[in-house]
C-alpha positions as CSV (number, residue, x, y, z in Angstrom):
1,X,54.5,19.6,75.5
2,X,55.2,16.4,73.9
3,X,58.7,16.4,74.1
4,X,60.8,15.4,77.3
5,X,63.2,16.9,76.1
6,X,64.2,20.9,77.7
7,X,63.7,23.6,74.8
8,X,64.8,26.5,75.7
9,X,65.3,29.9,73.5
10,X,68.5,31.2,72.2
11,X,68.1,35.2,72.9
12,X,69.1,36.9,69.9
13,X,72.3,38.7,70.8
14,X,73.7,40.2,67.5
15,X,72.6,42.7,65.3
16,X,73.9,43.9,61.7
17,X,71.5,47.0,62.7
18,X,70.5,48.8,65.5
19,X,69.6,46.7,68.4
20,X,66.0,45.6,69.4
21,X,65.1,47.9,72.6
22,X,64.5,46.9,76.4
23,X,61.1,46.7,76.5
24,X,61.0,44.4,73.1
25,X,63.5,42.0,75.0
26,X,61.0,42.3,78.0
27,X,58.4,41.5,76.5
28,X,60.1,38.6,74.5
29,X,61.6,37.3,78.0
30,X,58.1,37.6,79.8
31,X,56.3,35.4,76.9
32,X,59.0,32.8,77.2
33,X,58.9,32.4,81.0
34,X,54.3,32.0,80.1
35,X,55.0,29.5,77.8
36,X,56.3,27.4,80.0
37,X,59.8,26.9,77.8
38,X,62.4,25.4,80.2
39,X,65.2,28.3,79.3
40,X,66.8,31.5,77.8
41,X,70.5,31.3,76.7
42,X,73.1,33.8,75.8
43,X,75.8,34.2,73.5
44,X,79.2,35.9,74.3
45,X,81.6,37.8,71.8
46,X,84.2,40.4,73.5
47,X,84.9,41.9,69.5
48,X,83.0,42.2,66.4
49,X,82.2,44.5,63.5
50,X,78.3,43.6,64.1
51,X,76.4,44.7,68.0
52,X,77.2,42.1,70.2
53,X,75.4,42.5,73.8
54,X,76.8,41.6,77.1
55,X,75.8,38.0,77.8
56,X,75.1,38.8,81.8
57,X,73.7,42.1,80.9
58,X,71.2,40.5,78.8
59,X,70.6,37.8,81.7
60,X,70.0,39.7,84.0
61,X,67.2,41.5,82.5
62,X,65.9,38.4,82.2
63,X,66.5,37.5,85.6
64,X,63.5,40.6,86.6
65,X,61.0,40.0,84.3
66,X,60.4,36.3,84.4
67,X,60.1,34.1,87.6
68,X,60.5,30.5,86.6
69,X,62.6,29.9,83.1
70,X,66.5,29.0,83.4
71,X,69.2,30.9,82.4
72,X,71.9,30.2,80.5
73,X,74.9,31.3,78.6
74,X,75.4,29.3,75.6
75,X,78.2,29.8,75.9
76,X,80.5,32.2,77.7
77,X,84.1,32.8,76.5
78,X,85.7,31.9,80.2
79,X,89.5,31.7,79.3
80,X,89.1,35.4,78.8
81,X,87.1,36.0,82.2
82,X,88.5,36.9,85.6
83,X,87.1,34.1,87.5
84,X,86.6,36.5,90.9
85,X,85.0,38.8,88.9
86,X,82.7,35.8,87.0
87,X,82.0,34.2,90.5
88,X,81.0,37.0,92.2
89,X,78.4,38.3,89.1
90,X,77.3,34.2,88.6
91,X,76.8,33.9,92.5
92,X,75.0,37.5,93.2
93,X,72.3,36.4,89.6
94,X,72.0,32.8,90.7
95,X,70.9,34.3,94.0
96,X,68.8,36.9,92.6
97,X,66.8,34.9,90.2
98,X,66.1,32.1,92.9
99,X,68.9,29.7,91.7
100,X,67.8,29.5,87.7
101,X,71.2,30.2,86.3
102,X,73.2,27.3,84.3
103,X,76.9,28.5,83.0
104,X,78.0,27.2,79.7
105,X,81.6,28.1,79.1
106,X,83.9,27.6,76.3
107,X,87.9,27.9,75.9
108,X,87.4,31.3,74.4
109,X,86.9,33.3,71.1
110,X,88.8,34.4,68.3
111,X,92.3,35.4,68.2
112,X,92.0,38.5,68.1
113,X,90.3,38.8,71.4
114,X,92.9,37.6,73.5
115,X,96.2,39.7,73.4
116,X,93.5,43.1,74.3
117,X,92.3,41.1,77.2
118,X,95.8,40.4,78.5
119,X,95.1,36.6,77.7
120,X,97.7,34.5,75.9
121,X,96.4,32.0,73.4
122,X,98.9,29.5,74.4
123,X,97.7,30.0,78.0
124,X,93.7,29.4,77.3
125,X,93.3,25.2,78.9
126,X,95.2,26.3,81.6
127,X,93.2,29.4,82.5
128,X,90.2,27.7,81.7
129,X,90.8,25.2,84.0
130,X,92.3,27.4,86.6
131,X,89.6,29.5,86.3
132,X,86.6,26.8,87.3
133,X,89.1,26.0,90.1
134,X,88.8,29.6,91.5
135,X,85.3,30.1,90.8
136,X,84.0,27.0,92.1
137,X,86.0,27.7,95.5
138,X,84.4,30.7,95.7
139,X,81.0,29.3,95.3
140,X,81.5,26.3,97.7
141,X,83.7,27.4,100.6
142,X,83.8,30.0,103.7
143,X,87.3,30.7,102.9
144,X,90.1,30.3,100.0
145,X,93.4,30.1,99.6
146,X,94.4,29.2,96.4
147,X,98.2,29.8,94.8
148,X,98.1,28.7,91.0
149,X,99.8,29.6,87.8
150,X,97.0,32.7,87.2
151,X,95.8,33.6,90.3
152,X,96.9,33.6,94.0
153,X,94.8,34.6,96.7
154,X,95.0,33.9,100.7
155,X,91.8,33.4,103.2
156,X,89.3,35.9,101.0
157,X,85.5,35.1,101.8
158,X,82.8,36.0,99.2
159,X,79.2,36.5,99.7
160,X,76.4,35.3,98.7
161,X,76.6,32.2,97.3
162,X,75.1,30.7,94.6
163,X,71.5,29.5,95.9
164,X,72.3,25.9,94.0
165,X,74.0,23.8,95.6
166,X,76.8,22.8,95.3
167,X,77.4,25.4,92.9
168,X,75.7,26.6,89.8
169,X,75.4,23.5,86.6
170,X,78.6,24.3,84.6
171,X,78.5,23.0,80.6
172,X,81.6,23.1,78.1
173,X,80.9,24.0,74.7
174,X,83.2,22.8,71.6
175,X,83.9,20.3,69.4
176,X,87.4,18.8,70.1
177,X,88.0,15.6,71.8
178,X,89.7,17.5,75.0
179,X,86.7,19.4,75.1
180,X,84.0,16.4,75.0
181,X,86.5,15.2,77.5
182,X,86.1,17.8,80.1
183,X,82.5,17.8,80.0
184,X,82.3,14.5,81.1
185,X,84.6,14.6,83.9
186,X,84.5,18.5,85.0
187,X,81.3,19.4,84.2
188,X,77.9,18.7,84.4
189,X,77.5,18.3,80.5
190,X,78.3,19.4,77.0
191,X,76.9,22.1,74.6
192,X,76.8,21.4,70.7
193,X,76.8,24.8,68.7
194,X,74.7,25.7,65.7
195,X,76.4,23.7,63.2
196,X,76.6,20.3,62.4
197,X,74.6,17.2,61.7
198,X,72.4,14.6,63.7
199,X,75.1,12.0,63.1
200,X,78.0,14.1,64.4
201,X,76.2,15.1,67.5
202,X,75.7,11.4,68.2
203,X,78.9,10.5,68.0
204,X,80.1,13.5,70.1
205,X,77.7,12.6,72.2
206,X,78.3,9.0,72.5
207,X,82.1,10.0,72.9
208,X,81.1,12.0,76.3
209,X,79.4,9.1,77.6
210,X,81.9,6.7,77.2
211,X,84.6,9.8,79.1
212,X,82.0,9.9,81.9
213,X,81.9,6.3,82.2
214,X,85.9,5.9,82.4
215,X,85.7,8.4,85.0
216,X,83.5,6.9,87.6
217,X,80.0,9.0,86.0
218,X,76.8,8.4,84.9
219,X,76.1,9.7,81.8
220,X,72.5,10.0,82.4
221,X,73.3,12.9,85.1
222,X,74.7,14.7,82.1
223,X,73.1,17.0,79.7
224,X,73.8,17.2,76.2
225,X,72.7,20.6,74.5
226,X,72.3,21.6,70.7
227,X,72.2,25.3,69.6
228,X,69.9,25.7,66.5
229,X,69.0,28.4,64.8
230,X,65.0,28.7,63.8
231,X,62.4,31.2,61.5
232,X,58.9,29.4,61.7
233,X,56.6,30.7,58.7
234,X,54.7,29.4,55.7
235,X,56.8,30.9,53.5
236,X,59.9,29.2,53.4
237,X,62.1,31.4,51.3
238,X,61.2,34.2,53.4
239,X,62.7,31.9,56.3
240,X,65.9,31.1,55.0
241,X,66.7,34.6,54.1
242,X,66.2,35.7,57.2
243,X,68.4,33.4,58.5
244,X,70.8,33.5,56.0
245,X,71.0,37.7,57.0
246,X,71.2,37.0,60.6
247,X,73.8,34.3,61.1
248,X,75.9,35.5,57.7
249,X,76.2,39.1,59.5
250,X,77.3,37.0,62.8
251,X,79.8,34.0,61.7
252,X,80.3,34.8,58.2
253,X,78.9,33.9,54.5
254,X,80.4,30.3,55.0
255,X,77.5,29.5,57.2
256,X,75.4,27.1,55.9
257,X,71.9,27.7,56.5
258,X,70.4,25.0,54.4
259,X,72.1,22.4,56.4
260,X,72.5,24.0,60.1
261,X,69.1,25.7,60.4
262,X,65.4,25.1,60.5
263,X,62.9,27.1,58.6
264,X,59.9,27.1,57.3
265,X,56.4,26.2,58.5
266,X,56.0,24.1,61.7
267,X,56.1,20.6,60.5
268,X,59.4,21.1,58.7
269,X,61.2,22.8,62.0
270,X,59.9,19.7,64.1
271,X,61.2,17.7,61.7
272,X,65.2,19.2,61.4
273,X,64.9,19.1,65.1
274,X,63.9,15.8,66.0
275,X,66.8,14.2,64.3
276,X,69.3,16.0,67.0
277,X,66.9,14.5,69.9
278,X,67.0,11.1,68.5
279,X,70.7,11.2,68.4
280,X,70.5,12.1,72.0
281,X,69.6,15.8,72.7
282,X,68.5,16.8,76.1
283,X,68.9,20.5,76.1
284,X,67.5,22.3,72.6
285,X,68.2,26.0,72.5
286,X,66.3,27.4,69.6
287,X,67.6,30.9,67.9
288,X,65.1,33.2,66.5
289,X,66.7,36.3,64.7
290,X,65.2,38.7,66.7
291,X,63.9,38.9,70.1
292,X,59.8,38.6,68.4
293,X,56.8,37.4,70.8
294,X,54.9,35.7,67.6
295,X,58.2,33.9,66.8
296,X,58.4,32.5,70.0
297,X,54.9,31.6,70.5
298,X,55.1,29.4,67.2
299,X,57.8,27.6,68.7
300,X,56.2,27.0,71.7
301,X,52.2,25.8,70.0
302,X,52.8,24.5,66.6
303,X,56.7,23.5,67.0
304,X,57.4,22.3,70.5
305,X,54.1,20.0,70.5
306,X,55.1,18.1,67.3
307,X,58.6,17.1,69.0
308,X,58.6,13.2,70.8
């Protein structure tokens, strides 16, 4: 690879139709983790009129068919988690998978997936935060006691823990200024989503360094993902349809494919992605629209090696 930059896969998750099967994810996972690609991410939705799969679920049959790419969720809705729950599943796959997992976490989803959750909208920072409080306890020491606004607990032990230490990478996802915030100073970096230009990421970017540096941090520790969503082909039309299809059924017909995707043939995908890396981009995590081993395999020959 060209590039020292991480690309990773975004593991299609939704579906207008019916679902791809196991052994078409299995087979997608198993020619990732050949290529040599550094990792496959995840998405999260609790609610939605489309199939949404389970994040961990997904992740975990990942974790059995592969034995050296990361894994990631780009990015999990954690306000809405239970954070015992999360570090006991996060620990027990880190473990498992010989300490590949990365968590990228987020304040939550939309509204209306809080009140069935039993998670008030005005309460989300505060469980978010309170919630990598927990979790990271859990992962780190023999014994907790913790008594917070959420959760209370007195001299509980879980095991195993994570097999990274001292815990498994955590990245925020989000756009706000709080958010670019807490990935500098309680995290381990920041995830960009699938829209948005070069420019803007730089200047997100280039506001988390500056947070990291108030904070007593080097920024270079950090990393600084970009979600993108990607049809390689020579017929470029055909491309953007398919994209258009796949994220319209997802986020809705305001998505803007034209200006948040790449498509086409390899040259042209390089291209749209190497403006994100020049404005700083450590972590890309590219989106096919369905979990296809010749999609994949284009990324990683005639995309990946055109990348600087």
């Amino acid at each position: 690879m060209a590039t020292i930059a991480r690309v990773g896969i975004l593991v299609p998750g939704s579906f207008a139709g019916t679902p791809p099967t196991l052994s078409e994810f299995t087979a997608f996972f198993q020619r990732a983790d050949d290529l040599g690609l550094h990792s496959l991410w995840v998405i999260d939705r609790i609610f939605h009129t489309v199939n949404v799969l389970d994040p961990m679920t997904l992740l975990t049959c990942a974790a059995t068919v592969t034995s050296r790419v990361r894994l990631g969720t780009s990015v999990l809705l954690f306000a809405l988690r239970n954070p015992v729950l999360m570090a006991k599943t996060t620990a027990t796959l880190d473990y498992l998978s010989g300490g590949r997992l990365i968590l990228g976490v987020s304040l939550g989803g939309r509204d209306n997936e809080f009140e069935p959750l039993g998670v008030s909208m005005q309460q989300r920072v505060s469980r978010l935060r309170e919630n990598l409080t927990v979790m990271r306890k859990l992962w780190t020491e023999p014994q907790v006691t913790f008594h917070g606004r959420h959760y209370h607990m007195d001299n509980v032990s879980m095991e195993p823990k994570p097999l990274q230490k001292p815990g498994i990478p955590i990245l925020m996802g989000g756009r706000a200024d709080a958010v670019l915030k807490r990935s500098a100073e309680e995290a381990n970096g920041w995830i960009a989503g699938g829209q948005g230009t070069p420019e803007a990421f730089r200047e997100a970017w280039q506001k988390v360094c500056g947070y990291a540096q108030a904070a007593g941090k080097a920024p270079d520790a950090l990393d600084a993902g970009k979600l993108m969503y990607i049809s390689v082909g020579e017929d470029r039309e055909r491309c953007r349809e398919q994209l258009r299809a796949f994220t319209h059924a997802y986020y809705g017909p305001q998505f803007d494919v034209d200006a948040n995707c790449a498509f086409g043939p390899p040259e042209v995908c390089a291209a749209r992605i190497q403006g994100f890396l020049d404005a700083g981009a450590k972590t890309i995590m590219l989106g096919p629209t369905w979990p296809d081993v010749e999609q994949v395999s284009r990324i990683a020959h005639e995309v990946v090696p055109r990348l600087q």
